[in-house]
Structure formats: C-alpha cells, structure tokens
DRENKOL-679949 format. One record per residue (C-alpha): residue number from 0; x, y, z. Coordinates in nm, 3 decimals, padded with zeros to 5 digits. Each point is the difference from the previous one (the first is absolute). Layout:
BEGIN
(r NUM,(X,Y,Z))
...
This chain:
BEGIN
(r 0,(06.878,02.418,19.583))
(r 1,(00.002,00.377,-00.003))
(r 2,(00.017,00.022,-00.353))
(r 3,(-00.263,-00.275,-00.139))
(r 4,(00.075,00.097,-00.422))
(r 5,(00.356,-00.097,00.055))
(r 6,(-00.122,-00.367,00.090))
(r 7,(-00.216,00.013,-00.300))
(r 8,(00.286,00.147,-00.202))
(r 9,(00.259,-00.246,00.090))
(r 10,(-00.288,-00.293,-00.112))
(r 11,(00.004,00.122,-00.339))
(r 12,(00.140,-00.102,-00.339))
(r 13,(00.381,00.013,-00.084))
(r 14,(-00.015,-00.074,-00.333))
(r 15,(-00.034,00.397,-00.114))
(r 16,(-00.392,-00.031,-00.004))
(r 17,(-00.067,00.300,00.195))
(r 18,(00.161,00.342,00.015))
(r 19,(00.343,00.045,00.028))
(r 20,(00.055,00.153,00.333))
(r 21,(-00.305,-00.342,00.122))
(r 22,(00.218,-00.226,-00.224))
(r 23,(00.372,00.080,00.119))
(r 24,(-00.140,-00.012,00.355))
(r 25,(-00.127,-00.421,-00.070))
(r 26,(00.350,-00.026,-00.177))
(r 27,(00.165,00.113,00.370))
(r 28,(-00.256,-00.229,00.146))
(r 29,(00.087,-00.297,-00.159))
(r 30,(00.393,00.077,00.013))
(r 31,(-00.040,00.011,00.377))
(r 32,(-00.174,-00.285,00.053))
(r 33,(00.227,-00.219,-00.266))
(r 34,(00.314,00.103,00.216))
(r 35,(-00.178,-00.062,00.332))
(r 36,(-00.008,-00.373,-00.126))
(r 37,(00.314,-00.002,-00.118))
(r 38,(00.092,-00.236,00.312))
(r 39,(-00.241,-00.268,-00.123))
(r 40,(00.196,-00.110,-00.289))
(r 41,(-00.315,-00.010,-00.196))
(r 42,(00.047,-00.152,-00.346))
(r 43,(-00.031,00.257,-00.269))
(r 44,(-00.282,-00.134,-00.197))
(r 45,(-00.243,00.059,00.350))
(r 46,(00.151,00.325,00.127))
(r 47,(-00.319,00.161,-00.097))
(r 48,(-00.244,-00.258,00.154))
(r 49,(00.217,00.076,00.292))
(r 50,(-00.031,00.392,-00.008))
(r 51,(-00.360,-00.060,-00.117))
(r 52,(-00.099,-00.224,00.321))
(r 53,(00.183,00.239,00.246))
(r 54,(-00.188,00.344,-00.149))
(r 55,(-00.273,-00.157,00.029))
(r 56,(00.003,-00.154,00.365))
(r 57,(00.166,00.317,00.128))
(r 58,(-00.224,00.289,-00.176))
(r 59,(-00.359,-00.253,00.052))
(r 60,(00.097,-00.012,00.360))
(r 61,(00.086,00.367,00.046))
(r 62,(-00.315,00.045,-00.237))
(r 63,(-00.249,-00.125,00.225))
(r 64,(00.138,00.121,00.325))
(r 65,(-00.023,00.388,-00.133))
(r 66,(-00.354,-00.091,-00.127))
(r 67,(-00.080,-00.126,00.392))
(r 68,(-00.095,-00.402,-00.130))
(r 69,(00.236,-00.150,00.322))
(r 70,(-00.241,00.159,00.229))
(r 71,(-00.034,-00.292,00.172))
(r 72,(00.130,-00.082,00.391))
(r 73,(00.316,-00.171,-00.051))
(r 74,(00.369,00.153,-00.045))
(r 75,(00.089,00.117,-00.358))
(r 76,(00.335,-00.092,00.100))
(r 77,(-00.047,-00.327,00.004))
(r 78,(-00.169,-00.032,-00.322))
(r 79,(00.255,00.217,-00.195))
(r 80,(00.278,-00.182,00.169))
(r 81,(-00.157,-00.319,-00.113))
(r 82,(-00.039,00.133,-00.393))
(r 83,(00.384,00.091,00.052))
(r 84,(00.106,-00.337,00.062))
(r 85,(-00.200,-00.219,-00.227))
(r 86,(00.119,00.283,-00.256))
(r 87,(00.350,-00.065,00.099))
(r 88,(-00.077,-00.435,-00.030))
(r 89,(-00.131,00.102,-00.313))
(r 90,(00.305,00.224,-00.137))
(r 91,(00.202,-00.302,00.120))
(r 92,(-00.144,-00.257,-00.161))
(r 93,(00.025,00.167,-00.333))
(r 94,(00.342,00.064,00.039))
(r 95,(00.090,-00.346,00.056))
(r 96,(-00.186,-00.087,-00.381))
C-alpha cells in the first residue's frame, strides 16, 4: 500500500471517537463495506459482526503484507484467494440465519 496511514485510518473508530475529518472517514468506511454486503441478505441484528469480520480479514491481511510477515516461498495469491472464499462461506452462512 502506497499510503500505509490510510489502512490505519480506515481501522479506526466510527463512533465519533476521534477527530472529525479521522471520524467521518470510519463513517465512509463502514458505509462502504455495509453496501458491499448488501447481496448477502444479512439479518439486521449481525450486519455489524458482518462489516466487523470483513475489516478485519481484509485490513489484517493487507496489514501484514505491507509490514513484509508473508515473506515466505509460496504465492500470496493463493493465500488471499483462499481468505476471500472462506470470507465469502462465511458472509453466506450468516445470511442464511
């Protein structure tokens, strides 16, 4: 990532902890990533486990690439591929609560 503070940025709290300008940009955050699963017909009541479990599989994965921890001899691809689907499985099965 060319920009490492706007992964940390988009990590942070929405709930108008931080600074307005850091606050309104979690707000957009969250708002993306709620419509993003709009197609998963996730009940209401675990939306936010939902957004919660994607931000956090997406940014700890991005997270430890930038910071050089998958320095190891096998295809990134693969593995990020791999967190894709069982994220997907997982976005499924909540939807079908």
């Amino acid at each position: 990532m060319a920009v490492p503070a706007r992964c940390r940025l988009a990590a942070e709290a929405s709930d108008g902890s931080l600074s307005p300008l850091r606050s309104s940009a979690a707000q957009r955050t969250v708002a993306i990533v709620t419509a993003a699963l709009g197609g998963y017909r996730i009940p209401e009541d675990r939306i936010i486990d939902a957004v919660r479990m994607t931000r956090a599989s997406l940014h700890g994965f991005v997270d430890i690439e930038v910071h050089g921890g998958f320095a190891m001899n096998a295809p990134i691809d693969v593995s990020f591929a791999t967190l894709v689907d069982s994220l997907d499985a997982a976005l499924v099965a909540l939807g079908e609560q």
